[in-house]
C-alpha positions as CSV (number, residue, x, y, z in Angstrom):
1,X,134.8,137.8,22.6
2,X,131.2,136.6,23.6
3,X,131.3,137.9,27.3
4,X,133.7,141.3,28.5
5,X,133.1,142.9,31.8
6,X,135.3,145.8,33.2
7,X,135.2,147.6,36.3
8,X,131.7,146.2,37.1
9,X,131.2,148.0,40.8
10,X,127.4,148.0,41.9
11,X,126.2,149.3,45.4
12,X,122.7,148.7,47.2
13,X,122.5,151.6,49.2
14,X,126.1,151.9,51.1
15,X,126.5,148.4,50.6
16,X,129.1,147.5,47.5
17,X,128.0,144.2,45.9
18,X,130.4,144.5,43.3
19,X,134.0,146.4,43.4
20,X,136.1,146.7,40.4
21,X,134.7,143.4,39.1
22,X,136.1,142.1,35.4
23,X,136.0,139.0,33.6
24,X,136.2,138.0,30.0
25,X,134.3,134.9,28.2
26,X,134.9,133.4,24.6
27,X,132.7,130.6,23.1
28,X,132.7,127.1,24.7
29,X,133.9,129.1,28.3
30,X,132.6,127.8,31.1
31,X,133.1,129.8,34.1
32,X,132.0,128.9,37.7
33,X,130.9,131.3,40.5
34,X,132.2,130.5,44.1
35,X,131.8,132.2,47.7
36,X,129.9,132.7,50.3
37,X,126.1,134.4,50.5
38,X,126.7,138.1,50.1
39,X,129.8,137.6,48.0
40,X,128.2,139.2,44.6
41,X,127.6,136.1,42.8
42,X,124.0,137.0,42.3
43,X,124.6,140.4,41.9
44,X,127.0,139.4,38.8
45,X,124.1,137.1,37.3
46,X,121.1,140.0,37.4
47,X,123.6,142.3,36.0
48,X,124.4,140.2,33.1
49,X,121.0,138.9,32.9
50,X,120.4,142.3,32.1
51,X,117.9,142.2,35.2
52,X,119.6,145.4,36.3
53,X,121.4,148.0,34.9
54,X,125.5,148.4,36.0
55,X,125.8,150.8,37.9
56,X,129.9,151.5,36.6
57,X,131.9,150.1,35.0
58,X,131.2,148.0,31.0
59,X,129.3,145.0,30.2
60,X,129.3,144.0,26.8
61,X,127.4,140.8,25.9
62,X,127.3,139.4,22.0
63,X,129.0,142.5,20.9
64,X,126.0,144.7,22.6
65,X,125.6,146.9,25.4
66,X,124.2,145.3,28.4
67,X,122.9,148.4,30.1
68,X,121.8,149.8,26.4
69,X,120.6,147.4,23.9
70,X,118.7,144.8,26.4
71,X,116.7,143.6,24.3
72,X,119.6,142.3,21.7
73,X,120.9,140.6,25.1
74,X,118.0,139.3,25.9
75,X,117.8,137.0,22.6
76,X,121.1,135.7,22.8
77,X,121.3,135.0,26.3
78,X,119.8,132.2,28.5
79,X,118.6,132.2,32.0
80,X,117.7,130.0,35.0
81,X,117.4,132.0,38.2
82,X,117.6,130.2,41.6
83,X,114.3,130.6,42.3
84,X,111.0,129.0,40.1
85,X,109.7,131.6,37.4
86,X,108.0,128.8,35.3
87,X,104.4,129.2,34.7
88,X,102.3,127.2,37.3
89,X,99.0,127.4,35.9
90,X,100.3,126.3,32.2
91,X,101.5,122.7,31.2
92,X,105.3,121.8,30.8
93,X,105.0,122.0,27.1
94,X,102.7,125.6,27.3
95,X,105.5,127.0,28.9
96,X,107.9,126.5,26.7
97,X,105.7,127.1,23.6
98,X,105.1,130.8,24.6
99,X,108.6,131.1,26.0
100,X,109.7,129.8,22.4
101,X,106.8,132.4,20.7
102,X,108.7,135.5,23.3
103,X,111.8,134.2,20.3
104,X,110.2,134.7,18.0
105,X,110.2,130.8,16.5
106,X,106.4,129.4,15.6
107,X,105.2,126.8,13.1
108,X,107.7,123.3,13.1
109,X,110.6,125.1,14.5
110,X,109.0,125.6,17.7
111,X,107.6,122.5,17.7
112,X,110.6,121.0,17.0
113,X,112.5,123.1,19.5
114,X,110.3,121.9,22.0
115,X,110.6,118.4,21.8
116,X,114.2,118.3,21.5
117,X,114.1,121.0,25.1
118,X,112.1,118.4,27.0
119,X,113.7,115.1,25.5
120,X,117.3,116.5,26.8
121,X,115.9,116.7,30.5
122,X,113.7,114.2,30.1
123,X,110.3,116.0,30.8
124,X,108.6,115.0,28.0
125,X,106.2,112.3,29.5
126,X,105.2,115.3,31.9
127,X,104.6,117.5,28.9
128,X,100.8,117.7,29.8
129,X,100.7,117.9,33.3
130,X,100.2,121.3,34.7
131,X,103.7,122.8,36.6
132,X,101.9,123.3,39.4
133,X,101.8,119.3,39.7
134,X,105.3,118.1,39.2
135,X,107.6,117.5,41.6
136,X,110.4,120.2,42.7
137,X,112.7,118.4,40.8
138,X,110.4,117.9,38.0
139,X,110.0,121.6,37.8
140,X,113.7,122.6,37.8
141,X,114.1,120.0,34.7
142,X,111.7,121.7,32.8
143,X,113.0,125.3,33.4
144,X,116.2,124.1,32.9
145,X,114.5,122.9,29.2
146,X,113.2,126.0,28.9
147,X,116.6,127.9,29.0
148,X,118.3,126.1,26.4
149,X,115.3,126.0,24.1
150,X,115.7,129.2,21.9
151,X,119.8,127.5,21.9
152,X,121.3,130.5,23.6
153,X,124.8,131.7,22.9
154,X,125.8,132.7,26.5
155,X,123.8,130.2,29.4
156,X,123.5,131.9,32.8
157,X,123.0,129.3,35.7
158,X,122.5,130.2,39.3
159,X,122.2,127.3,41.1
160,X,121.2,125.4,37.9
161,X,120.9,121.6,39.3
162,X,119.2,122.7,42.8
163,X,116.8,120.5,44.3
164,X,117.4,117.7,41.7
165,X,118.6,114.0,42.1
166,X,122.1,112.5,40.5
167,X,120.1,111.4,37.8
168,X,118.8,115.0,36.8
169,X,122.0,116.2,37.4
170,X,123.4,114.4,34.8
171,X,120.9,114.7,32.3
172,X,121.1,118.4,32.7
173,X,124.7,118.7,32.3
174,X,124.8,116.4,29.4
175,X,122.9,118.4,27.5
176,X,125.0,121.5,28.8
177,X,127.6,119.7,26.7
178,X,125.8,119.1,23.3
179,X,124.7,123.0,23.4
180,X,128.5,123.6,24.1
181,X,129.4,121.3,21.1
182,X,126.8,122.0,18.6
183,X,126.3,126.4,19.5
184,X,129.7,126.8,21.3
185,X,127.9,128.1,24.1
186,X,129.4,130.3,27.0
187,X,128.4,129.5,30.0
188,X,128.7,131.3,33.9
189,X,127.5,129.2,36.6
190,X,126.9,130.4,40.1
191,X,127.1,126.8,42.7
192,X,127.5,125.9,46.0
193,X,128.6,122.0,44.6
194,X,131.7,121.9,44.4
195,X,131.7,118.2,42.4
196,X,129.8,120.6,39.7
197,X,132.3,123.4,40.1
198,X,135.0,120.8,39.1
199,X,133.6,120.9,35.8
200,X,134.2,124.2,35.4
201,X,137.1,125.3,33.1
202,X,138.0,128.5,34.8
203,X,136.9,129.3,38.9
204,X,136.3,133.0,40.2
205,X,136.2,132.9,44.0
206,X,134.2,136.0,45.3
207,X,133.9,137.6,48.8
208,X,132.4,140.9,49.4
209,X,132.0,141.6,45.7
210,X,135.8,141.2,45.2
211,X,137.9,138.2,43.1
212,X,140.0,136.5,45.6
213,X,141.1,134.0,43.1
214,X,140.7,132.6,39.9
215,X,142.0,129.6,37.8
216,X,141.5,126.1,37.2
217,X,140.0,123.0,40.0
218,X,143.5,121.6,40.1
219,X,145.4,125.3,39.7
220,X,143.3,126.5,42.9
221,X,143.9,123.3,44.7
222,X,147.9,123.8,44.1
223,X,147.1,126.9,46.3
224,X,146.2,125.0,49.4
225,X,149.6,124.6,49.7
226,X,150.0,120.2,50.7
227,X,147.9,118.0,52.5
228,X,144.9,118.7,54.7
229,X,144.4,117.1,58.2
230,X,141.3,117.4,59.1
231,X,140.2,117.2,63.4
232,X,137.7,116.6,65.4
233,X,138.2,117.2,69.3
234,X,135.8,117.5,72.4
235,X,136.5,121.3,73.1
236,X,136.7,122.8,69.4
237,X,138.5,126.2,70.9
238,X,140.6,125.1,73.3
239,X,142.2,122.5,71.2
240,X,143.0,124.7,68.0
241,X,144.7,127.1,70.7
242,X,146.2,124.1,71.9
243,X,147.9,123.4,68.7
244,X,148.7,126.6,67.6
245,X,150.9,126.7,70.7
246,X,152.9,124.0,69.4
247,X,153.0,124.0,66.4
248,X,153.5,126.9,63.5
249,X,151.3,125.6,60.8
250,X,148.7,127.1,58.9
251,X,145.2,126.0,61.0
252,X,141.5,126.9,61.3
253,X,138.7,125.8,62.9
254,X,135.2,125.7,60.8
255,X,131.8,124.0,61.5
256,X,133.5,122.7,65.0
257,X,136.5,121.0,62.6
258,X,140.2,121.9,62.7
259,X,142.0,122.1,59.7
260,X,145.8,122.2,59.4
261,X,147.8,122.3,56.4
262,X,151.4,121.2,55.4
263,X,153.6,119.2,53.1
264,X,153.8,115.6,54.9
265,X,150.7,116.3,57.0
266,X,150.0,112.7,57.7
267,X,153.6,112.5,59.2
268,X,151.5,114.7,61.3
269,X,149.1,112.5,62.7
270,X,150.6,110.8,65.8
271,X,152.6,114.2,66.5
272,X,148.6,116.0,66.7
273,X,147.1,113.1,68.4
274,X,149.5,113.4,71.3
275,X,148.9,117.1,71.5
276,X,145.5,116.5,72.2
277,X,145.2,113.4,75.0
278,X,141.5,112.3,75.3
279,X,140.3,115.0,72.9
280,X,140.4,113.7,69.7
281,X,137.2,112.5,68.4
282,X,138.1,112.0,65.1
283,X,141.3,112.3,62.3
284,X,141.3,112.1,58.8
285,X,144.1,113.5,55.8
286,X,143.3,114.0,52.3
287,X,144.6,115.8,49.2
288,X,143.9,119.6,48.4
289,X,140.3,119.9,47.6
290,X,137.5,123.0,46.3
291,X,136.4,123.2,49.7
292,X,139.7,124.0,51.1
293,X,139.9,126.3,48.8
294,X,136.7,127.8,49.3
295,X,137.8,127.9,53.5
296,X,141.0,129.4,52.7
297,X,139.7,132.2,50.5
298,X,136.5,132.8,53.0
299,X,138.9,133.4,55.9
300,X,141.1,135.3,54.5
């Protein structure tokens, strides 16, 4: 097993990040990271980044201690942080020739390394230019390099493909998929897309540091339960209060849209229209999606 966490609770102050919090990981796993700010996704990814120390609970990475043997963790893991850590001052290709001398790798291997990293995200005509230069998205492309250049064994991602066009976004995951192939990589991604956390084999939906579910796209989506009718009306409130009075469905309202759930929802349609005269501004149906669950799990 490449990846085994158990019990994993970590507090700031009186605040619990994590409760109880376990998850396993073999080689090739790709696991996604879903909530809400505050839920404990980025809590998870320090701790396994080895960033900070768990607090309870066990965290064994590559058959080492994460709290213990760091360093051993360090070499085997990869990691691209939300934020920008690259180098400003040094070129593309300076960073990740001293990021690839922190590995220990030098000489025609590094070299090598290095030109592979930058051709995968295609950064390698910016090689020269300083970071400080590029583009946003030009920078994330050549952290994201970066992280796979020492050819990690478990990839950490939070908010991997942030700021960056289609185009990048497939370029990055592509080569997500040859280090998967060639190093049967394990890989945890923290998103707020859910298009990317469809291609995630296995889904963890946090809130308040606690799993509220787990399983695949389409096993999650078989949750929801049937269709989704989506509503817009002029008075938000009063017509989800409105409805609720008449009808005994599962309904929410979120980001001024109400949202009601059931077998043959668009049998529903007329039956909700008429509920509502000269309130609804818009109606649409479609099938079980991420975001539903993600609304589901966040309200309950």
């Amino acid at each position: 097993m490449l990846l085994a966490v158990e019990g994993l609770t970590h507090r700031y102050g009186e605040v619990t990040a994590l409760s109880q919090f376990t998850m396993h990981l073999n080689r090739r796993d790709i696991v996604g990271l879903l909530g809400p700010n505050g839920s404990g996704k980025s809590t998870l990814l320090r701790v396994l980044s080895t960033a900070v120390k768990p607090q309870e609970g066990r965290v064994e990475i590559c058959g080492f201690d994460a709290g213990k043997h760091v360093a051993a963790v360090r070499e085997r893991i990869g990691v691209v942080f939300q934020t920008q850590t690259m180098d400003k001052l040094l070129s593309v290709e300076e960073n990740l020739l001293a990021c690839g001398s922190f590995y220990g790798m030098s000489g025609r291997t590094l070299a090598e390394r290095v030109r592979t990293a930058m051709g995968q995200l295609g950064v390698v005509e910016k090689r020269g230019e300083l970071v400080r230069n590029l583009s946003g998205g030009m920078q994330r492309r050549a952290e994201l390099a970066r992280a796979l250049l020492h050819e990690p064994q478990l990839l950490l991602l939070d908010e991997p493909t942030a700021g960056l066009d289609p185009v990048a976004r497939n370029d990055f995951w592509r080569a997500i998929g040859e280090l998967r192939e060639k190093r049967n990589t394990a890989i945890v991604v923290s998103t707020h897309l859910f298009d990317e956390a469809e291609r995630c084999e296995t889904l963890i939906l946090l809130e308040k540091g606690v799993r509220v579910a787990e399983g695949s796209p389409e096993e999650l989506k078989a949750t929801v339960g049937g269709e989704v009718v989506e509503l817009r009306a002029r008075r938000p409130e009063a017509a989800l209060a409105t409805l609720q009075a008449v009808f005994e469905l599962p309904m929410e309202l979120s980001d001024g849209v109400i949202r009601v759930v059931a077998s043959q929802a668009h049998q529903l349609i007329p039956r909700l229209v008429e509920a509502l005269p000269g309130e609804v501004v818009s109606i649409g149906l479609h099938q079980p999606t991420l975001a539903d669950v993600f609304h589901r799990a966040v309200r309950r």
